[in-house]
Structure formats: C-alpha cells, structure tokens
C-alpha positions as CSV (number, residue, x, y, z in Angstrom):
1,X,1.3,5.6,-5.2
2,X,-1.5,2.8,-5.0
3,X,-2.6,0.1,-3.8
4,X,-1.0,-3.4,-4.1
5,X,-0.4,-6.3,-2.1
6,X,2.2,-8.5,-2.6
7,X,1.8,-12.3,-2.0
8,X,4.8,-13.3,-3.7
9,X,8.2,-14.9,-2.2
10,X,8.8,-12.1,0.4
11,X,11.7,-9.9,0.5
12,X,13.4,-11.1,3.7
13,X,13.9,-14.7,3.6
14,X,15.2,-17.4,6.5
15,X,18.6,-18.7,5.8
16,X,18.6,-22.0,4.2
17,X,14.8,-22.0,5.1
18,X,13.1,-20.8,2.1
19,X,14.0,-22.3,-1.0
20,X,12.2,-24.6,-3.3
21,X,12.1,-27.9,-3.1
22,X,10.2,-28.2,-6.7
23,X,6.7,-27.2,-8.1
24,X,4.0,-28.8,-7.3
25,X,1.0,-28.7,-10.4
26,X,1.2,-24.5,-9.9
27,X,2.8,-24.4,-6.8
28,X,6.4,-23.9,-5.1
29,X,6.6,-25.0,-2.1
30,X,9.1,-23.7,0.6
31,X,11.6,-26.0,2.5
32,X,10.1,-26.4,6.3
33,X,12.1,-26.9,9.1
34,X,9.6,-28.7,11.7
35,X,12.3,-28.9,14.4
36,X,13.8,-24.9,14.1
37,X,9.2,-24.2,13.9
38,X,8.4,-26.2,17.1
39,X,11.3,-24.5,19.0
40,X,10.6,-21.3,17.8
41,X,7.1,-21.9,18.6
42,X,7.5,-22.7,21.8
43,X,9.6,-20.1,23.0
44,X,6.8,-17.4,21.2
45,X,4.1,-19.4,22.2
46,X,2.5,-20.3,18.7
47,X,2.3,-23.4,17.1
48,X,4.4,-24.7,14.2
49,X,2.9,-23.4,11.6
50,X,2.6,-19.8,12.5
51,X,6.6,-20.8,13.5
52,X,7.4,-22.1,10.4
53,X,5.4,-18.7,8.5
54,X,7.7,-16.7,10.8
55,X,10.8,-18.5,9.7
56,X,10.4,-18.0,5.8
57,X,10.2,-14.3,6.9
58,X,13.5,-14.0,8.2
59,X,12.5,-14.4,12.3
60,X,16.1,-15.8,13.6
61,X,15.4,-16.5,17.5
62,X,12.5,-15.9,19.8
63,X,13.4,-12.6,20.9
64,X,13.2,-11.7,16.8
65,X,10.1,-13.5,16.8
66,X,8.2,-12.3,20.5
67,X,9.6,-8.7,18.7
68,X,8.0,-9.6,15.5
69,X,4.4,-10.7,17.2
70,X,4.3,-8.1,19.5
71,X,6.3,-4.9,17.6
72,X,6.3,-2.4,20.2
73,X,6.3,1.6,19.5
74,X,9.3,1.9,22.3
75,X,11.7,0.0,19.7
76,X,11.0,2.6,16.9
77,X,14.6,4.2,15.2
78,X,15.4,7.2,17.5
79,X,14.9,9.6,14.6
80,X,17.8,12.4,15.4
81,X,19.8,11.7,12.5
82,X,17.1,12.1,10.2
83,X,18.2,15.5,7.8
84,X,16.8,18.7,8.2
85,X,14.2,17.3,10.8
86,X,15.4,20.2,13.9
87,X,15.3,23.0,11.6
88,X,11.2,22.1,10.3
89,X,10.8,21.7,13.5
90,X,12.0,24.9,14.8
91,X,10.3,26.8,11.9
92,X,6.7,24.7,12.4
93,X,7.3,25.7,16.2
94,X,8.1,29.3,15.6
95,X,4.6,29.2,13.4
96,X,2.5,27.7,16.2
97,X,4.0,30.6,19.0
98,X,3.2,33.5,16.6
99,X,0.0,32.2,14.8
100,X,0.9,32.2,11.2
101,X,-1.0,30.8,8.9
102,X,0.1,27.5,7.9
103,X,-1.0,26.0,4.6
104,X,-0.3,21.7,4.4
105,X,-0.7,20.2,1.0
106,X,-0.7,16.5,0.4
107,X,-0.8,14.9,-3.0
108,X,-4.3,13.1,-4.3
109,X,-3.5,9.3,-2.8
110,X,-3.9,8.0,0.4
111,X,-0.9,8.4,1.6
112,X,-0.7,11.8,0.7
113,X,-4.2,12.8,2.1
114,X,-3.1,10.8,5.7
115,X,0.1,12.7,5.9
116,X,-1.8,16.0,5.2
117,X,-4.0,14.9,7.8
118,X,-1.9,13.6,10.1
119,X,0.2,17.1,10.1
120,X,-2.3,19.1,9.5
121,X,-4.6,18.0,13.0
122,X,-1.2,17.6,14.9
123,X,-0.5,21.2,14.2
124,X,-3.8,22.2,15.4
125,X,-4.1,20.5,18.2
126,X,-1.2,22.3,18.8
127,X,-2.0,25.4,18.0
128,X,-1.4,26.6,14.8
129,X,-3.8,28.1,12.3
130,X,-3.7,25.4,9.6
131,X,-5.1,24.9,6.2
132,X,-5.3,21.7,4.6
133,X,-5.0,20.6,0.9
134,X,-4.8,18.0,-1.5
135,X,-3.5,17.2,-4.9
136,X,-6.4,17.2,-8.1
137,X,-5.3,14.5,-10.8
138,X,-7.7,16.7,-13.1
139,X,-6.3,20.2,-12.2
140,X,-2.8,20.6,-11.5
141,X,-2.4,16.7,-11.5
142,X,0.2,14.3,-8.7
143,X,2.6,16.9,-6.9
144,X,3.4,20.9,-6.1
145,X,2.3,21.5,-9.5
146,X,1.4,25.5,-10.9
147,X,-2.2,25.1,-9.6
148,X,-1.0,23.6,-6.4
149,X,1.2,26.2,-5.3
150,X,-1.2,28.8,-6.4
151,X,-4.1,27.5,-4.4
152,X,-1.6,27.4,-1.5
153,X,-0.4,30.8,-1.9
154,X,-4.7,31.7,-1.8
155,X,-4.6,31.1,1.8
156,X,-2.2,33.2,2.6
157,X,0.2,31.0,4.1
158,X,3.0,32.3,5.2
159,X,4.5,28.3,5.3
160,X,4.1,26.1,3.4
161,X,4.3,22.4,4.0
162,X,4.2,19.4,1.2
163,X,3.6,15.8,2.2
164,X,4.0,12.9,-0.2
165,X,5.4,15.1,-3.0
166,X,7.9,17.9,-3.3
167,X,10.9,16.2,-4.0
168,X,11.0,16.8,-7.3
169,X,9.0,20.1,-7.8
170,X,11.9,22.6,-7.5
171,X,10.6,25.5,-9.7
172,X,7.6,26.1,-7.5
173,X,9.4,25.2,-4.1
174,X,11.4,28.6,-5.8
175,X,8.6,30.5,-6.6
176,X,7.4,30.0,-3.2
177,X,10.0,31.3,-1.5
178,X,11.0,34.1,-4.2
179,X,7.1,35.1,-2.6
180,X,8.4,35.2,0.6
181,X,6.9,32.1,1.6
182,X,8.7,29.7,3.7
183,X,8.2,25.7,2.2
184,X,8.7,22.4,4.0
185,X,8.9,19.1,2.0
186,X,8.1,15.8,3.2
187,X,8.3,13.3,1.1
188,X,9.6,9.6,0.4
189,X,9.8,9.7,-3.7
190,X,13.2,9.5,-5.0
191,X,15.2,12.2,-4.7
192,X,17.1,14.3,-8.1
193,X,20.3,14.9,-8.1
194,X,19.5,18.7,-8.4
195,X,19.4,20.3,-5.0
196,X,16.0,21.1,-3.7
197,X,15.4,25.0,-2.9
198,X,13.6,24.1,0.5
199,X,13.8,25.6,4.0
200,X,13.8,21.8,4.7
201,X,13.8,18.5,3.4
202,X,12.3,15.5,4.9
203,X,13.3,12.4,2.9
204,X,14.7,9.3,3.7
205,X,16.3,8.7,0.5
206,X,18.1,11.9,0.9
207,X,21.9,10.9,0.4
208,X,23.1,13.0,3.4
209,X,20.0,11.2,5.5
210,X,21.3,9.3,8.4
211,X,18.2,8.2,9.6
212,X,19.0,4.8,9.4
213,X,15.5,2.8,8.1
214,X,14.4,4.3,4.8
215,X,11.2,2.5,4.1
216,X,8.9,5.2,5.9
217,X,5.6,6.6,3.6
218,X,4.9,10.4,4.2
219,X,2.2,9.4,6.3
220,X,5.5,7.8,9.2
221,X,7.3,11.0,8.0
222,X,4.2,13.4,9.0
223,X,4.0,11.9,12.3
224,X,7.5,11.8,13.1
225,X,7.4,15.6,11.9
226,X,4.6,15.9,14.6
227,X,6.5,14.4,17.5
228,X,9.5,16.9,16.8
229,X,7.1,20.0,16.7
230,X,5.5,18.9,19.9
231,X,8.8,18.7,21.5
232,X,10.4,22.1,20.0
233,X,7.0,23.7,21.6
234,X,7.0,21.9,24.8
235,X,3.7,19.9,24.5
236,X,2.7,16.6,25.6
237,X,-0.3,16.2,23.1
238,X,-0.7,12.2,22.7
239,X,0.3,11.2,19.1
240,X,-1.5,8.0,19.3
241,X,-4.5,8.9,17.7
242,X,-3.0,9.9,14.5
243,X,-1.8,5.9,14.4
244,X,-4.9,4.8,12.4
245,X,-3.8,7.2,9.8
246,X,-0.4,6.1,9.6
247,X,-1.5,2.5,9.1
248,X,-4.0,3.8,6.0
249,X,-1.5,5.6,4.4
250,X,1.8,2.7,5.1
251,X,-0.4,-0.3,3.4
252,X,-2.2,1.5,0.5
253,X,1.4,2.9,-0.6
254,X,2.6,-0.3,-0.6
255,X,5.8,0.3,1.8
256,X,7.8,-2.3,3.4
257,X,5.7,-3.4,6.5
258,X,9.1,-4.3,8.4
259,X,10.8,-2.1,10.9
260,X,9.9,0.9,11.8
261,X,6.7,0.2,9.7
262,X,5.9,-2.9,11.4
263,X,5.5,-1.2,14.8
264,X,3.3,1.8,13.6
265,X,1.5,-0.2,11.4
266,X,0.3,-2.6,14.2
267,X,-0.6,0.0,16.3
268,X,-2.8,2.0,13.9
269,X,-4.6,-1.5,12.8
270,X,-5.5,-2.1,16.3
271,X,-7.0,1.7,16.7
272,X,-8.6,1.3,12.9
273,X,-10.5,-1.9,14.9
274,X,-11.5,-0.1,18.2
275,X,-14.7,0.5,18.8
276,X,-13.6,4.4,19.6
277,X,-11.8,4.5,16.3
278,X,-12.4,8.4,14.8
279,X,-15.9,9.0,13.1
280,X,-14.7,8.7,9.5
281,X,-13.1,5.2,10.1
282,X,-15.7,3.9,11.7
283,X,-17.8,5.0,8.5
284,X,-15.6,3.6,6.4
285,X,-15.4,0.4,7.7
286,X,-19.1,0.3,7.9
287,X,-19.2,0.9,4.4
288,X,-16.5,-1.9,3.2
289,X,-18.5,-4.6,5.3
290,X,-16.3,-4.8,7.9
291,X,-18.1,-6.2,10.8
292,X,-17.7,-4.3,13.9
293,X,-15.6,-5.9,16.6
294,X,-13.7,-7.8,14.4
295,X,-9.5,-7.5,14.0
296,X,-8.6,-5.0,10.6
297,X,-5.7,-6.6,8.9
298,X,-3.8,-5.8,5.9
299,X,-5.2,-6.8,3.4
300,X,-8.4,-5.8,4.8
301,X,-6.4,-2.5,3.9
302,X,-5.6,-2.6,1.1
303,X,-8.1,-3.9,-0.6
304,X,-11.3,-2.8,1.2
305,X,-10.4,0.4,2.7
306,X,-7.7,2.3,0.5
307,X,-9.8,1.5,-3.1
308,X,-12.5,3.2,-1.1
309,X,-10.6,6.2,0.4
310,X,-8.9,6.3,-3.2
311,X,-11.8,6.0,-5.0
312,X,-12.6,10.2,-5.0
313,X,-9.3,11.2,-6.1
314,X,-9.2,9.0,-8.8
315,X,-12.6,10.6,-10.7
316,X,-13.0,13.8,-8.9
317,X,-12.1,15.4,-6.0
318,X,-10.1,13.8,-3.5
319,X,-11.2,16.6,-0.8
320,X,-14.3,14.3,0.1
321,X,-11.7,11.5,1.4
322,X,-9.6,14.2,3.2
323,X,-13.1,15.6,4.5
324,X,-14.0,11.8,6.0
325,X,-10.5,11.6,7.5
326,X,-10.8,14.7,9.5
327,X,-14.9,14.8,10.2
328,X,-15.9,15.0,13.5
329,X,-19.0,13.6,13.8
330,X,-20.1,10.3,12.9
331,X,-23.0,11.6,11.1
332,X,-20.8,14.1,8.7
333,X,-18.4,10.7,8.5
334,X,-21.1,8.7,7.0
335,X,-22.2,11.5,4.4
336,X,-19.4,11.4,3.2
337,X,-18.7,7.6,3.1
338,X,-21.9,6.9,1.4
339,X,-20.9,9.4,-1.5
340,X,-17.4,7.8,-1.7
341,X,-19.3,4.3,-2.0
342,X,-21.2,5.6,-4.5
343,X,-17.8,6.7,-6.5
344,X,-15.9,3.6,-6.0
345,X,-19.1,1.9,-7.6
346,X,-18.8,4.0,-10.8
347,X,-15.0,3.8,-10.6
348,X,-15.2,-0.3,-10.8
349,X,-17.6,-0.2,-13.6
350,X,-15.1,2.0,-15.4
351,X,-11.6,0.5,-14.7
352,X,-13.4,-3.0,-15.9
353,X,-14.1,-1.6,-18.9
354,X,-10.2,0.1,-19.5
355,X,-9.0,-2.8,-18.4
356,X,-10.9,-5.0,-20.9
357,X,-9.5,-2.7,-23.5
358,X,-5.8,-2.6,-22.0
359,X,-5.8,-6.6,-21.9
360,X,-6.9,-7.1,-25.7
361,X,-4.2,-4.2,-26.8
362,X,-1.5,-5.9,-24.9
363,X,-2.4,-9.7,-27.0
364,X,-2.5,-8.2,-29.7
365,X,0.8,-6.1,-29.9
366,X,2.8,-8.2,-27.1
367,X,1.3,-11.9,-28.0
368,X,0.3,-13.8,-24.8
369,X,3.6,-13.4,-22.9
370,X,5.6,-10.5,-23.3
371,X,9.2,-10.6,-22.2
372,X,9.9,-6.8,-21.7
373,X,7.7,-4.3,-20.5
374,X,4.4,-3.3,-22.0
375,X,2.6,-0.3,-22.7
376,X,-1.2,0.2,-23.0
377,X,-2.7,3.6,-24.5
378,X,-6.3,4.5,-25.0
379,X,-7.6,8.0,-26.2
380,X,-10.9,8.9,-23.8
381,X,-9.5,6.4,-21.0
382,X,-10.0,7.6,-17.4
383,X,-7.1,8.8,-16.1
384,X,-8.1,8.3,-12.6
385,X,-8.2,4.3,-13.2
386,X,-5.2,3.9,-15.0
387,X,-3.1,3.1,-12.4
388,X,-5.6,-0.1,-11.5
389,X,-5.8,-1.4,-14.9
390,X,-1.5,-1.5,-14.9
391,X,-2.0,-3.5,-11.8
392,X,-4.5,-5.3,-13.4
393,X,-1.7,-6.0,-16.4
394,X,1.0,-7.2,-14.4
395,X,-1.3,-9.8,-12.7
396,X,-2.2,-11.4,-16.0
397,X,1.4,-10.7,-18.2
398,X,4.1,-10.7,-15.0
399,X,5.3,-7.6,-16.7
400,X,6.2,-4.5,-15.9
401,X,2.9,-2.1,-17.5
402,X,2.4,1.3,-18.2
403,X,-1.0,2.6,-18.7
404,X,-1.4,5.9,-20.3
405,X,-4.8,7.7,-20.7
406,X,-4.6,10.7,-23.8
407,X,-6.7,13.6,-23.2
408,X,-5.8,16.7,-25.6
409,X,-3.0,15.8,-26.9
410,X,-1.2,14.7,-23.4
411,X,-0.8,11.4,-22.1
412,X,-0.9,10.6,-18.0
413,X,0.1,7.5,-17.2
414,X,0.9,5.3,-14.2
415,X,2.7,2.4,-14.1
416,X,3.6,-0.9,-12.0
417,X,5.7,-3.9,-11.8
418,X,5.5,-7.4,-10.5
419,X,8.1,-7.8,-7.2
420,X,12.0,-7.6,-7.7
421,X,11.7,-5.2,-10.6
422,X,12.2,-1.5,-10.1
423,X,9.4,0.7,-12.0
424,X,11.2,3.7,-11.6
425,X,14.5,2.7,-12.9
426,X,13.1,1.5,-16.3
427,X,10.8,4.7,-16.3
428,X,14.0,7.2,-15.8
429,X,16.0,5.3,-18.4
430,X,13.0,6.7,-20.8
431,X,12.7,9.9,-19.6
432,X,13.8,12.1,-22.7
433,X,10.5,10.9,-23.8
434,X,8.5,12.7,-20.5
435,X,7.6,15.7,-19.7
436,X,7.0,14.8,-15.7
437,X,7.2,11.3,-14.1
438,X,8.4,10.4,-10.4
439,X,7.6,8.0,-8.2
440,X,9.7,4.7,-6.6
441,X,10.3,1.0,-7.3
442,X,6.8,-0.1,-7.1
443,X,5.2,2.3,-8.6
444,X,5.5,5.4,-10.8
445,X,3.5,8.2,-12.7
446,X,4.2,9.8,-15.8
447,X,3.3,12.8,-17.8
448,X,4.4,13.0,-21.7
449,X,3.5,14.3,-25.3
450,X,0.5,12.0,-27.4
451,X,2.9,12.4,-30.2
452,X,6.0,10.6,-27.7
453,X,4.2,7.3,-27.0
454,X,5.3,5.3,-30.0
455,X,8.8,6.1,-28.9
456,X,8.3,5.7,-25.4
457,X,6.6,2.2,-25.7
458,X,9.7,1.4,-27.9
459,X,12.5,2.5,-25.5
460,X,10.3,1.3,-22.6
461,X,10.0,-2.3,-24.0
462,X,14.1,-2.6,-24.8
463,X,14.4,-0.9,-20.9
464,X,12.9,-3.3,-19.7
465,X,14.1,-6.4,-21.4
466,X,17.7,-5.4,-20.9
467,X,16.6,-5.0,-17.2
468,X,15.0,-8.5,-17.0
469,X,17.9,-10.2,-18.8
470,X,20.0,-9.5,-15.6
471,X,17.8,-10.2,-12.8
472,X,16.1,-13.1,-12.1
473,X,12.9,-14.8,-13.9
474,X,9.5,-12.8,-13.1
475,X,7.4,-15.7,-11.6
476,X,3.7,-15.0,-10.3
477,X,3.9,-18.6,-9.3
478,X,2.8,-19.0,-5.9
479,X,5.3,-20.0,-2.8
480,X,3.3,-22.1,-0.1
481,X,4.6,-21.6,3.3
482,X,3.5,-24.6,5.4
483,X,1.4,-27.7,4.0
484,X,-1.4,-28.7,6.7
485,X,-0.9,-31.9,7.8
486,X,0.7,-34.1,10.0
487,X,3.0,-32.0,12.7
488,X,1.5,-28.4,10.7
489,X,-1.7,-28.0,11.9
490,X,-4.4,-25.1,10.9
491,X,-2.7,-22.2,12.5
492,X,-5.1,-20.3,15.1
493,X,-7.5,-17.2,14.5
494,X,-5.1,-16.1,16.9
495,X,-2.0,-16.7,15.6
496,X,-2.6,-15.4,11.9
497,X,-4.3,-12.0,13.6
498,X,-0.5,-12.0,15.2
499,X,1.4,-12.6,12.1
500,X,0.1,-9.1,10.8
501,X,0.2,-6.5,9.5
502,X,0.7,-8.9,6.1
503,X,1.3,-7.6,3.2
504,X,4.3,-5.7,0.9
505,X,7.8,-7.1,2.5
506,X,5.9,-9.6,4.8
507,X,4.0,-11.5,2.5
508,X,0.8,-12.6,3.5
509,X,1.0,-16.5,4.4
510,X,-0.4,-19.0,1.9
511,X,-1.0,-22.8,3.0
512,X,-2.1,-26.0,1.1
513,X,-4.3,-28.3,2.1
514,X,-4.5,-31.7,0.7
515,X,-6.6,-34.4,1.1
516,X,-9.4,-31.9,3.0
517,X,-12.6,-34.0,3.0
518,X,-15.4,-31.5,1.1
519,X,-18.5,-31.7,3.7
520,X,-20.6,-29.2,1.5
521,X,-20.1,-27.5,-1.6
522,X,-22.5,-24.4,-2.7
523,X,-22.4,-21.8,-5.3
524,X,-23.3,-18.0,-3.9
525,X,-23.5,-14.6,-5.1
526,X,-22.5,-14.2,-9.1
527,X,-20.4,-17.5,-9.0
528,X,-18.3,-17.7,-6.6
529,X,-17.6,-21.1,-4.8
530,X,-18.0,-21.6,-1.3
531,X,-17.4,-25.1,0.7
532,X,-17.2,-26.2,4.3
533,X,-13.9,-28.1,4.8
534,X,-12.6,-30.9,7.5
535,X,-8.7,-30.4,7.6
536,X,-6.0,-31.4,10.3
537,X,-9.0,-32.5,12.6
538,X,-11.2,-28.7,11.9
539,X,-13.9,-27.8,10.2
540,X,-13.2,-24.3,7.9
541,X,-15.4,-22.7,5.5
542,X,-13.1,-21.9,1.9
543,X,-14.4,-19.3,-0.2
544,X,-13.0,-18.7,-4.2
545,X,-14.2,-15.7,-5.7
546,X,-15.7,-16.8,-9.4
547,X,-14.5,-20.5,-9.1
548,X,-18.1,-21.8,-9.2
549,X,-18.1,-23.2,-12.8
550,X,-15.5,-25.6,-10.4
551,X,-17.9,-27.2,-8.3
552,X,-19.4,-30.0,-10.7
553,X,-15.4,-31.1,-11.3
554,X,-15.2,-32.0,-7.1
555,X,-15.1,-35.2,-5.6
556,X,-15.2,-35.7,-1.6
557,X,-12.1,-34.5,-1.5
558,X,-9.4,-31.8,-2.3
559,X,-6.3,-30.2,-2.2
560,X,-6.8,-26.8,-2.2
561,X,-4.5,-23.8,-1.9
562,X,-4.9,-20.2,-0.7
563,X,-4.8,-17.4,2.4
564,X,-6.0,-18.4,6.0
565,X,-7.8,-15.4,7.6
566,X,-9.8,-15.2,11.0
567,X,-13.8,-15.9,10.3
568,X,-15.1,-12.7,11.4
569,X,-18.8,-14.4,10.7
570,X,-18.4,-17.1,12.8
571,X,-16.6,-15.4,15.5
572,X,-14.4,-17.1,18.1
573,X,-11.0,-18.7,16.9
574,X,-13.1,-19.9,13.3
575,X,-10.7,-19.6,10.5
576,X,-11.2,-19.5,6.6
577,X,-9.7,-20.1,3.5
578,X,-9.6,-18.0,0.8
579,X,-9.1,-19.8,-2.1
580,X,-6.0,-19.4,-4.6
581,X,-6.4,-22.2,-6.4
582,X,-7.0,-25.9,-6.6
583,X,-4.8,-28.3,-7.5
C-alpha cells in the first residue's frame, strides 16, 4: 500500500510513562520521568531527552535501549519456522541448477517493485535466468490479475513468483499451474480463509506461520526468500546490498518499524546514505534534494523518496521506477529519475485538484466532523491519486476515507485510516458490495460496480461508526514527548539520527519549546515561515511550511511545537525544527 507516516501516540508505549497529564492549547503532553531518562541515558550514552523519547517508546533498560540505538542484523528472528519457506527454496534452487526461466512479478507500489527487485537481482546474481514484472493500475490493476498472469506466462516461465500480492488471487495461481507452471507467493496482505493453490506460500499472517514476528513487508519477505535460496544452492553471495531496497519498500508501506524491521530498516538507510549507494538511489536522492553526505531518515522516506518512486505507477507505468531500481549506470539512473520528477510534478498538480474536490464532497454530505467513515466519489478522477487524496481526508476529518475514482461504469478505490482503526476490517464487513478489495489495517484497495457506491458509502458509514463506538476516540491531537527546558535539553544531531528509523510504530519524536527567544523571523518561498531560534542555551533555525501569514502576530518570543531533525545545510551537530504548530 502507500505511503504514510504516523506521528501520533505510538503503538508501544512505556509503562506508566506515557500518559497524559492534560492538553495544553492543542497539545497533549506525555508524563516524563527525568530520573528513569538520565539513568537510561547514561547507561546508552544519550542525554535525557533522547532517554526520555526512548522511554515513551517502550525501551525498558539499557540493554533494550543500546539494542534499540544500535539494532544489529545478527539479532534478526531465525526464520526456520516461517511456512513453506524450505520447499520455495528448494524449487527457486532447483530453477537456478537447471536454468529455467523464472518470471518475478511484484505489484505497482513500492514495496512491491523492491521485492521484485530485491528477488529478482538475488536470483541472478545467483544464477538463474530471471524476468522481472510489475503490477499496471491501468491494465490489469493491484495484484495477479488476468493481464498479470498472462504477461507472465509471455515469458515463458516455467516459475512463477508473486511479491506483494498473491494472497488473494486464487483463480490465476490455478490457471497457472493447470499450465504447468509452478507459482510462488510472497506476500504480507491478509490471508482468506480459502486455501491458496500455491507450490508455496510466504506470509506471515498465514495461521499455520510460526515465524514468530509478523510485521515484515514483501520487500523483508523477498530478502529472507533470497538468503534461503543462497543457502539451498550453496552460495555465499553478500545480501547486503539488497538492504537499501528493503528500507524503500518497509517505510513507504507503512509497516511497523520495530523488530525485525528495525534492524533491516537501519541498515538499508545507512546504505540509501553512502556515497556508493546503487546508481538509481543516488539519482533519486539527487532529485528529492537530498544533499549528499547527509544521514537518510524516515521520513526523509517517506515523504521525499517513496512519492517519487511511486509517482510512475500511480499515472502510468510503474516499469520506469522498477527500471531506476535496477539501472546500472548512473547515467541510465538519472534518465530515468528526471522523467519520474517530471511525473510526480504532474501527479501533485492532479491529486491537489481531486483532493480539492474530495474535501468540499465530504462538508457537504458529512458536515465538518463526520463520526463514521466517509466516502468520496468523483467520475473522471485519477485513479492513480486516489489513494493520496484519502490520506489527504483523514488528515483533515480523523476518519476513516475511501476514495473511489469511476471510469466506465467501475469504481477503484483506495482507502485509509487514522491510527488504531483497522481499514481492512470495516472494508470486509462491506464486501457484498465489491467486486475485489484486499489490503491490511492501514490501508486497503477496492474494486466495485458505479451502480454499488450509494450502498457501499451507506454500509461503509454504519461499519464504521459501530467500529468507532467500541474503540477509543480518533484524536489527531498531537502527543509531545519532552518539553525543552530545564534538565531536557535540545537533543543532539547525533542523538535524533540514532533514534531512527522514525516513523509507523516508532513515532517520530515531537518537542515543545517555550519561551524560545525569536532572533530573526523571514518569510521564503510561497509562504512559508522561517526563524532562527535561541532555546536551552542553542541557536536552531524552525521552518513551517505555509505559516507565513503568522509572522506579523510574533513577539520576541515563542512557544513553538514540532519535529527536531539534523540540519543537513548547516552541517555538524546543527539541528532544526520543523514546525507543527504554535501555541
């Protein structure tokens, strides 16, 4: 699915450390604990805040925490219990000895393009003759739909392998093997309760799975597929360069980034970074702005890279981002960077105007604050933005959204959800309504009948508010880890590089500042506000993107909330804010 980032109250919370000891004009603030921060500090050799950050995120003891700073590969879940895993193995290995032809087919999002490229180059490098596909939204749409299967069969294949969809495509899985054709499927959607017609089945979420941590994405899953391959053929190719991808693919499909994820996730960031980072990264990053040398975090993820690597699927062909991800020169990488940038420019310019649209068709059949779930159709919408403009919805309504685009009589949809509410739940109990849908608690796509959506925005809306009535409040209100000041002081470019990767299940940190003295305030770009602060005895520059009409109301001083991120402009241990909000 796509990108998101949570900076709500994350999921794994300190014991009698996170709760709320009242609003503050916008703002919750979480309990501290300056004595439990300065001893846990100490022992990980960080200061208080970055202690105190760790604490709200569950981080029991220093060896937790020097685990949680420094997450290394070696502590990754032995993976023998996962199902199915020896017998894809054998069969990938038997492939690679006799030379078959071996056809991988990821779906159209990120992390289905990594995990395709992630298998698809470890298979080569090992050997095997390997063609690689991906998903079109425009023909065949998400999954191992009609189209897919037959452009698979086209190559001849005599395997096939699925990543990041699968789980819920039985009839061609049969079709393919009623051909003759062996098929592999590795996925992480949820699973049917209909047995799946597979040689093998790679999915967590399997209930015969043992494999103990379940929040792998397909791109985890394709390397993990890789490492048993390697071993069934007695190779000792080095895995590690397929890290980057896994990193990619983890943070633009929102999964947890605990565990498991944690560890590769930390790893690929750092190879994302490198200087010798593979041709089509580095074009990537030098299309997103992200100055050379400096550290790739999270959300520089998901919300510089991914929209970009995203941006082809979404209005045409996701083959370019697939191309990127596997060119081998730095030349072909930044071709094919430069046409994606131009896309993801014509893809803003369009999901602004849906989402225009979406916004004013949610007031005026919801009213200002909907309290079940909400449903915006538009005939002629691009499908390929859809899935932005629900995001989009649940930022401004804390709602669970569907967006559906109609195009000849069909409706495709995606939907999302604000955190602690399961998308996929409220989309199954409406599925008598769909023709196709799938996806997992964040996210979901659907597929259903123009002449359905009255009845599915009906059903969907009761779904959802019998769903809310249970659980508790949807809040967007934001939680403030540590308030600078006194024993807190501004945490280190250091120490917040450490605290990532940041983002879905390890919220990124947010910190207020009050009483910073304002020693300049400017107005750049198209309105945004920019001022250089003094704050527990530092000087920071805070940016807020379109908070400029704001300057005339400052004084000479502020309290000011938001994200602490390393200055990558100013180099050194200079750290900014990035403004949420002023109080």
């Amino acid at each position: 699915m796509e990108t998101a980032t949570d900076t709500s109250e994350p999921t794994i919370a300190a014991p009698g450390a996170a709760s709320s000891v009242g609003a503050r004009r916008g703002v919750r603030l979480r309990e501290g604990d300056l004595a439990a921060a300065k001893a846990l500090g100490d022992a990980c050799g960080v200061g208080p805040s970055a202690a105190q950050v760790m604490l709200h995120r569950g981080v029991d003891g220093p060896a937790a925490g020097r685990d949680y700073l420094d997450p290394r590969l070696a502590g990754l879940t032995p993976p023998d219990a996962m199902a199915d895993r020896e017998v894809a193995a054998d069969r990938l290995a038997r492939a690679v000895r006799e030379h078959e032809t071996v056809a991988v087919f990821g779906d159209y999002d990120v992390d289905g393009t990594t995990s395709a490229a992630i298998l698809g180059g470890i298979l080569e490098q090992l050997g095997a003759d390997v063609r690689v596909l991906v998903a079109n939204r425009f023909e065949g749409g998400y999954g191992f739909s009609a189209p897919a299967l037959e452009r698979a069969l086209a190559t001849r294949a005599s395997l096939i392998i699925t990543t990041d969809c699968g789980s819920s495509d039985h009839e061609r899985i049969a079709s393919a093997r009623a051909r003759g054709v062996d098929v592999i499927v590795v996925d992480h959607h949820l699973v049917p309760e209909e047995k799946l017609p597979a040689l093998a089945f790679l999915n967590p979420h399997r209930p015969d799975c043992g494999f103990p941590y379940k929040g792998l994405c397909s791109a985890g899953l394709a390397l993990s597929v890789g490492a048993a391959v390697r071993s069934a053929v007695g190779s000792s190719l080095d895995l590690r360069p397929w890290l980057d991808l896994v990193a990619l693919g983890t943070i633009a499909d929102v999964a947890p980034l605990d565990g498991d994820n944690r560890r590769l996730v930390k790893a690929g960031l750092l190879r994302v970074a490198s200087p010798r980072a593979r041709p089509g990264i580095i074009a990537l990053r030098e299309a997103a702005r992200v100055r050379a040398g400096s550290p790739v975090g999270g959300i520089d993820v998901a919300f510089r890279l991914a929209p970009r690597l995203n941006a082809a699927g979404r209005l045409g062909d996701p083959e370019i981002t697939l191309r990127l991800l596997r060119a081998a020169t730095l030349s072909e990488g930044r071709m094919l960077a430069a046409r994606i940038e131009q896309i993801n420019q014509e893809r803003k310019e369009i999901e602004r105007r849906i989402t225009q649209d979406a916004i004013e068709q949610v007031e005026d059949i919801y009213g200002p604050s909907p309290d079940g779930g909400i449903v915006a159709v538009g005939q002629g919408w691009h499908r390929g933005v859809v899935g932005i403009t629900a995001a989009r919805l649940v930022e401004r309504f804390d709602a669970p959204a569907v967006v559906i685009a109609l195009e000849d009589g069909v409706g495709h949809g995606s939907c999302r959800t604000p955190d602690g509410f399961s998308i996929y739940d409220a989309v199954h109990a409406c599925r008598a309504h769909l023709s196709k849908f799938g996806g997992h608690a964040a996210a979901a796509g659907l597929s259903l009948d123009a002449s359905k959506v009255d009845a599915f925005r009906a059903d969907f809306d009761d779904a959802c508010r019998g769903m809310r009535a249970v659980l508790p409040a949807l809040d967007a209100t934001p939680w403030i880890d540590v308030v600078i000041g006194g024993d807190y002081p501004l945490p280190t470019a250091t120490e917040l590089a450490a605290l990532e990767p940041v983002g879905e299940g390890n919220a990124e940190p947010l910190f207020l500042l009050e009483g910073a003295e304002i020693l300049e305030t400017k107005i750049v770009g198209q309105g945004h506000l920019k001022l250089s602060l003094r704050a527990g005895g530092r000087v920071l520059t805070a940016f807020g993107w379109e908070m400029g009409d704001l300057a005339a109301e400052l004084g000479s001083t502020v309290d000011v909330h938001g994200s602490l991120r390393p200055d990558t402009w100013r180099g050194g241990d200079a750290i900014e804010l990035r403004i949420g909000g002023i109080l």
